[in-house]
Wavefront OBJ file of the C-alpha trace (Angstrom):
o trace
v -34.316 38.825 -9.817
v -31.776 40.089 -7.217
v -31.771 43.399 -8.720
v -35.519 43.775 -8.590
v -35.408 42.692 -4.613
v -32.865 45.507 -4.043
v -34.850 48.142 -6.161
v -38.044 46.912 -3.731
v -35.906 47.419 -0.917
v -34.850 50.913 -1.908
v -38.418 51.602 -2.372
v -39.186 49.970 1.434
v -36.783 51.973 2.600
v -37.858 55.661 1.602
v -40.726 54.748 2.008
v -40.236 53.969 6.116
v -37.340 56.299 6.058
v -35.095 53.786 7.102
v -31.450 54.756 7.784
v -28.641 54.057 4.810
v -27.084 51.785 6.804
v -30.046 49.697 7.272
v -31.476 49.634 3.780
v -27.111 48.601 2.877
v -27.325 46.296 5.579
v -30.266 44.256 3.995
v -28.921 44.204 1.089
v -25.889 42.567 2.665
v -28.061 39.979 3.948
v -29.935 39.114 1.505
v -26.605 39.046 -0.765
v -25.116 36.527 1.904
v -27.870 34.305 2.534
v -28.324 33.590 -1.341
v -24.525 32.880 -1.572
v -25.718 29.804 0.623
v -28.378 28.815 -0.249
v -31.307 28.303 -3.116
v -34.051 30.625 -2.715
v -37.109 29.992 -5.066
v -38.670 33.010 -6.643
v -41.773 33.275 -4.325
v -39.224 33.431 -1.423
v -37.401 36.451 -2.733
v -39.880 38.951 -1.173
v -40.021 37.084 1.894
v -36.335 37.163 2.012
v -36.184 40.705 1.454
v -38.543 41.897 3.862
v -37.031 39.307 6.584
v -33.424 40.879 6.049
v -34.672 44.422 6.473
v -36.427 43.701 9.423
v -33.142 42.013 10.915
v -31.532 45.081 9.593
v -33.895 47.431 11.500
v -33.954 45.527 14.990
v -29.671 45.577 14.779
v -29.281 49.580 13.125
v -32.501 51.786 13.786
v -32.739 53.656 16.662
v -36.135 54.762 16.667
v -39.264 51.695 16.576
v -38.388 50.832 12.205
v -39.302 47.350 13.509
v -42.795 48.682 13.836
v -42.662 49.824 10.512
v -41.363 46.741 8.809
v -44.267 44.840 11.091
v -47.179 46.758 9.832
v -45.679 46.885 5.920
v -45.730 42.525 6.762
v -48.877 42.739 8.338
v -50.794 44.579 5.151
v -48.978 42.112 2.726
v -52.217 40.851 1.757
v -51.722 37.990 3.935
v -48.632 36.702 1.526
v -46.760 35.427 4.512
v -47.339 34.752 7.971
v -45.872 35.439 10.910
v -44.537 32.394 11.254
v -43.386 32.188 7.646
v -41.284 35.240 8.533
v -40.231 34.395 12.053
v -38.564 31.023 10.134
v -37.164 32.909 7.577
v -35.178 34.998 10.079
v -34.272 32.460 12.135
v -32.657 30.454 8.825
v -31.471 33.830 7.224
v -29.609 34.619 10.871
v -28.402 30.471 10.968
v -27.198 30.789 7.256
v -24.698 34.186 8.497
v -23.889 32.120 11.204
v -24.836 35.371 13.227
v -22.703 37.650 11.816
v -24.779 40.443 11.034
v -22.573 43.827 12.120
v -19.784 44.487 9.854
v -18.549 46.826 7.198
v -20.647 48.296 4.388
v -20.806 50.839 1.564
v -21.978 53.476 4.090
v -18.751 52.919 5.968
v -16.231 53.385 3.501
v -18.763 56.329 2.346
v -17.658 58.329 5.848
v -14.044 58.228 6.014
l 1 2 3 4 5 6 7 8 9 10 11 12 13 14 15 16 17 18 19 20 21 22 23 24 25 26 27 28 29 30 31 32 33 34 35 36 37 38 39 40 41 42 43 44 45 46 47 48 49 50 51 52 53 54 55 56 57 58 59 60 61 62 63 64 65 66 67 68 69 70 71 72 73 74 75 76 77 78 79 80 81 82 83 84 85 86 87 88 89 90 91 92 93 94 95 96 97 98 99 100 101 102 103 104 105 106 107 108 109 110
């Protein structure tokens, strides 16, 4: 399941042309928070989409938090607002804030 929330994350990513570092920072996240903790199945996209928006609000420069917002917003109603605000706020709890830090991209540039 974890490799078909990073292949929807790719595709999230292209498809708001999100930065590398945001789209490997998500996938960080999402790695880290289910390290932690158990996650059932109809969680996993909430997960996802959670850790690339806390992705875009710490590494986009331009308004990707917008983005992310109106791709949660035409979800068909899956999740709320409030379903995602929670999420975040355990997902940020569970990495006990510690959400800057090396990835691939990094080691990519030296």
């Amino acid at each position: 399941m974890r490799a078909v929330v990073v292949d929807w994350l790719v595709v999230l990513a292209e498809e708001f042309e999100l930065h590398a570092e945001t789209l490997h920072l998500a996938v960080s996240y999402v790695d880290r928070f289910l390290t932690m903790n158990v996650v059932a199945r109809d969680k996993l996209q909430l997960l996802a989409v959670t850790a690339l928006l806390v992705a875009a609000k710490y590494e986009e420069i331009e308004s990707a938090e917008m983005k992310v917002n109106i791709y949660i917003n035409s979800m068909d109603n899956t999740y709320t607002k409030q379903q995602v605000v929670k999420m975040e706020a355990d997902l940020l709890k569970s990495l006990n804030f510690q959400i800057g830090g090396p990835t691939v991209t990094t080691f990519l540039r030296t």
